[in-house]
Backbone as a chain_set.jsonl record, in Angstrom:
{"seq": "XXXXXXXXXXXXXXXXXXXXXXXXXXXXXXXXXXXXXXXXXXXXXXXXXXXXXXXXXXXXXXXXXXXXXXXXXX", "coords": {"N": [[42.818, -258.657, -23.673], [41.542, -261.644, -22.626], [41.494, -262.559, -19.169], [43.348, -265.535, -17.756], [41.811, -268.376, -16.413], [41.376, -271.29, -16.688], [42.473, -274.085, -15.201], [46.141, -275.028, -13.962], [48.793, -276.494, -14.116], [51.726, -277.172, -12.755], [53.323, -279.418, -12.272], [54.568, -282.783, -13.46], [52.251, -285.337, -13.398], [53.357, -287.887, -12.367], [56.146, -287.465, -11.919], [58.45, -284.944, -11.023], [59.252, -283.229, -13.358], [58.521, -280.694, -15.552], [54.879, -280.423, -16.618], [53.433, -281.314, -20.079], [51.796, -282.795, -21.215], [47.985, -282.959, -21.387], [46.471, -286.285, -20.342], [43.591, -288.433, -21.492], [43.062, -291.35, -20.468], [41.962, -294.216, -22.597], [39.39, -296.604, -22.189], [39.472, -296.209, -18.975], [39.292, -293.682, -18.355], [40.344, -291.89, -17.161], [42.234, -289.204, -16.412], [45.313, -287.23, -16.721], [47.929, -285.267, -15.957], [51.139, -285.048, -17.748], [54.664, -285.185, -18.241], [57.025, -285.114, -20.94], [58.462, -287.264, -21.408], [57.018, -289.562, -20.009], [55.007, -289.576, -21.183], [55.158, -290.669, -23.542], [56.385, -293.403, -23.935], [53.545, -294.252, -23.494], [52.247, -293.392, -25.294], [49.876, -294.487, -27.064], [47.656, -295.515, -25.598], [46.75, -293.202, -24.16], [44.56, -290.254, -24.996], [45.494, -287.23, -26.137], [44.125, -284.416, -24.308], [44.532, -282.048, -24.322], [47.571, -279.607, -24.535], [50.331, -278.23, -22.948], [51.713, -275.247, -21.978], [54.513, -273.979, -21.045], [54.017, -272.627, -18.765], [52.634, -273.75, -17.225], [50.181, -273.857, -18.099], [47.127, -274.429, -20.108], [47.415, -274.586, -23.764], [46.86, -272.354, -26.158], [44.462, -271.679, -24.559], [42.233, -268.917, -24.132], [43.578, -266.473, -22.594], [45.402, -267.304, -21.612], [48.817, -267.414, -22.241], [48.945, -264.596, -21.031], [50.422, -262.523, -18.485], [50.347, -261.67, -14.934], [52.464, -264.454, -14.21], [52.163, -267.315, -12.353], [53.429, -269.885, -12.097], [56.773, -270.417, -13.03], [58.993, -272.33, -15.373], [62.335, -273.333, -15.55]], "CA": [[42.749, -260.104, -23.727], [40.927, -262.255, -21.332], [42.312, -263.335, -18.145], [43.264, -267.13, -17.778], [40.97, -269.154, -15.272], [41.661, -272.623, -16.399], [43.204, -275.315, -14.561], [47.282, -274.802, -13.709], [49.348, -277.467, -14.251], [53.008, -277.285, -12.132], [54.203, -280.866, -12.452], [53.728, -284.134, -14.164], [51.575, -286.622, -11.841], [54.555, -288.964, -11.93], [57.062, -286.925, -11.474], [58.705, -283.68, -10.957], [59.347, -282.597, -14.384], [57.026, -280.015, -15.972], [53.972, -281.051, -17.398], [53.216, -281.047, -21.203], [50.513, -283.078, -22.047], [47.23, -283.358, -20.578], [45.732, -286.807, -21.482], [42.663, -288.738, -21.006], [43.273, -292.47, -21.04], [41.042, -295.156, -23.326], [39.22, -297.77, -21.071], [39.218, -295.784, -17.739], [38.605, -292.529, -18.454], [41.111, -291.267, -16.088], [42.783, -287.592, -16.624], [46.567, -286.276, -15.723], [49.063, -284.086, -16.458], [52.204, -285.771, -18.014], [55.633, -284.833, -18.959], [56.678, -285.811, -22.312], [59.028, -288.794, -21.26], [56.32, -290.437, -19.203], [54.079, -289.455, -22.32], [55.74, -290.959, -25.317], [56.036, -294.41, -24.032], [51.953, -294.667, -23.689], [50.854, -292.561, -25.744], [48.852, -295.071, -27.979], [46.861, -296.01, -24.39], [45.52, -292.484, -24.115], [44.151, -289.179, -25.931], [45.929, -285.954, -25.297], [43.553, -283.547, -24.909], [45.338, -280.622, -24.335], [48.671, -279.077, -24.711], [50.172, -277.364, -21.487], [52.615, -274.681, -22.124], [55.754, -273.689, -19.862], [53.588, -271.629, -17.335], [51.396, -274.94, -16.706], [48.728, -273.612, -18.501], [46.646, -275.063, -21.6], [48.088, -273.873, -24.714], [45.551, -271.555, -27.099], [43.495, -271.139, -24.275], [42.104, -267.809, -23.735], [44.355, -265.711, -21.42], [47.058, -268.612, -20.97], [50.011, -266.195, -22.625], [49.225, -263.506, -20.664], [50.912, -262.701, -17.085], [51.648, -262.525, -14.432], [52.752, -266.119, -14.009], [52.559, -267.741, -10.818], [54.322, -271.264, -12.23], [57.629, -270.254, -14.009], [60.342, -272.977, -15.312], [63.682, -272.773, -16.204]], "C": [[42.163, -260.624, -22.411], [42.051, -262.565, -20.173], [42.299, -264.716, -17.94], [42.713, -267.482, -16.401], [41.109, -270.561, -15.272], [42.685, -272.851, -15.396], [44.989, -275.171, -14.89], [47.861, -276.375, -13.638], [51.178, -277.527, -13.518], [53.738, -278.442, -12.915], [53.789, -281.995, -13.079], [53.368, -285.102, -12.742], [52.462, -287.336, -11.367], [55.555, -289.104, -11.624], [57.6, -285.167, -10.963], [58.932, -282.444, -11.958], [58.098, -281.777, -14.874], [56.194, -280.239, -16.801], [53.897, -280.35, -18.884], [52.338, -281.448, -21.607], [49.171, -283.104, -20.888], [46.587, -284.282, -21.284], [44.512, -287.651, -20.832], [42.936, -290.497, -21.32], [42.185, -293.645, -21.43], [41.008, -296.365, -22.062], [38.503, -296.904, -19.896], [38.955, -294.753, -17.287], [39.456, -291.549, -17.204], [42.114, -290.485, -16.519], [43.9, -287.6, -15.874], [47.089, -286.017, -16.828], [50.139, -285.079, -16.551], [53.169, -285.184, -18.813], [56.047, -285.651, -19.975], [57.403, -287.222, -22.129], [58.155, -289.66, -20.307], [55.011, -290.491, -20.621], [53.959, -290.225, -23.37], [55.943, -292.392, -24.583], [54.522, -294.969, -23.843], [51.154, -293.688, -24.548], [50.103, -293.1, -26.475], [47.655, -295.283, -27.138], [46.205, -294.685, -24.287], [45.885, -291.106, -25.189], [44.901, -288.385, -25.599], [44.658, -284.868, -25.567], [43.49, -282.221, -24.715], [46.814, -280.342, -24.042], [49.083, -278.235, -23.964], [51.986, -276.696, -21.559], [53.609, -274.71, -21.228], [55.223, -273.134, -18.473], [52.776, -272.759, -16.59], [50.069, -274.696, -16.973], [48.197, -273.98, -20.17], [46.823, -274.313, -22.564], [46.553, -273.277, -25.452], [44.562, -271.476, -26.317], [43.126, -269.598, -23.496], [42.985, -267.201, -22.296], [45.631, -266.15, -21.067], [48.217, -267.96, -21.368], [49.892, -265.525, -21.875], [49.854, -263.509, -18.96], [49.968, -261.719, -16.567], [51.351, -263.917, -14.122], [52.937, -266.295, -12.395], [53.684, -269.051, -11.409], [55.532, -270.234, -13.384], [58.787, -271.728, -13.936], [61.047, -272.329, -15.79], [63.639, -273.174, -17.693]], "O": [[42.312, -260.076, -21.318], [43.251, -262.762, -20.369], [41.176, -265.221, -17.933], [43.123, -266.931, -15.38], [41.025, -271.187, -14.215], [43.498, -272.071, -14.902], [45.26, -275.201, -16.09], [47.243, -277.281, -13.079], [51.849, -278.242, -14.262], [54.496, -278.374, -13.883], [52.581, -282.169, -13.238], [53.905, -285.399, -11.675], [52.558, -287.545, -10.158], [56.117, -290.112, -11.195], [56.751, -284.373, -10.558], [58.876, -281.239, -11.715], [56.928, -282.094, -14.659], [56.623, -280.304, -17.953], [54.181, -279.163, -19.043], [51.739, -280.766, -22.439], [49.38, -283.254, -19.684], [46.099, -284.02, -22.383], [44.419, -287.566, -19.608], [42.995, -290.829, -22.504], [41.497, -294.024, -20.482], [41.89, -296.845, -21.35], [37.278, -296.839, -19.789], [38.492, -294.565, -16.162], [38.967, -290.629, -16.549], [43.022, -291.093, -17.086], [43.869, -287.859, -14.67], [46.942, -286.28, -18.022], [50.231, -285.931, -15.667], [52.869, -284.695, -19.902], [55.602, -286.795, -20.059], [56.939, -288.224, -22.673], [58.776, -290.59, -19.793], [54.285, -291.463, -20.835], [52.939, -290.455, -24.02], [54.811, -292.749, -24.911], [54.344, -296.168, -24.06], [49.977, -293.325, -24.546], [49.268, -292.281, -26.859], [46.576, -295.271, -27.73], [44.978, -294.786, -24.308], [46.886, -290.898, -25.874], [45.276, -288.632, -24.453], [44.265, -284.531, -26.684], [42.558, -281.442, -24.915], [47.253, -281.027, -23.118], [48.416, -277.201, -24.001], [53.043, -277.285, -21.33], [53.542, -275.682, -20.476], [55.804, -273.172, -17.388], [52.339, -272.601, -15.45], [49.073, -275.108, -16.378], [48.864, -273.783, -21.186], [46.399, -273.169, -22.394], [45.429, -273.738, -25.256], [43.508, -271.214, -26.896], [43.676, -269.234, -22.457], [42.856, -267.633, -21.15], [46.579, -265.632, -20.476], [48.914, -267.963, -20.354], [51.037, -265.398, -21.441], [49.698, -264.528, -18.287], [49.112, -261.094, -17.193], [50.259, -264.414, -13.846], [53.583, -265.669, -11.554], [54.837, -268.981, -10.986], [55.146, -269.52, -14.31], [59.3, -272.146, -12.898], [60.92, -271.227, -16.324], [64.565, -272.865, -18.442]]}, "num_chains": 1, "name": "protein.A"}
């Protein structure tokens, strides 16, 4: 299996909790990482356009399952 190279995700921009969505917001075109309770009250305001597993890495993308993990949560 490939090795993962995307973009790592630790934390949500707004807080400390671990990120889940990555979204792009309508209007301004401006990108972050967001945990789901900072998520779910805007999410009509922007797109998600990717899905960011437990390790902080984009879900279904090539290599992202595989270790070793540098980000682990609890």
């Amino acid at each position: 299996m490939a090795k993962y190279t995307g973009p790592e995700f630790e934390h949500c921009n707004r807080c400390s909790e671990p990120a889940s969505e990555y979204v792009r917001f309508h209007g301004s075109g401006e990108e972050e990482a967001l945990c789901y309770s900072h998520w779910h009250p805007i999410r009509r305001t922007c797109k998600v356009i990717h899905w960011i597993n437990r390790y902080g890495r984009f879900m279904y993308a090539p290599g992202a399952t595989t270790g070793p993990f540098r980000i682990k949560h609890p």
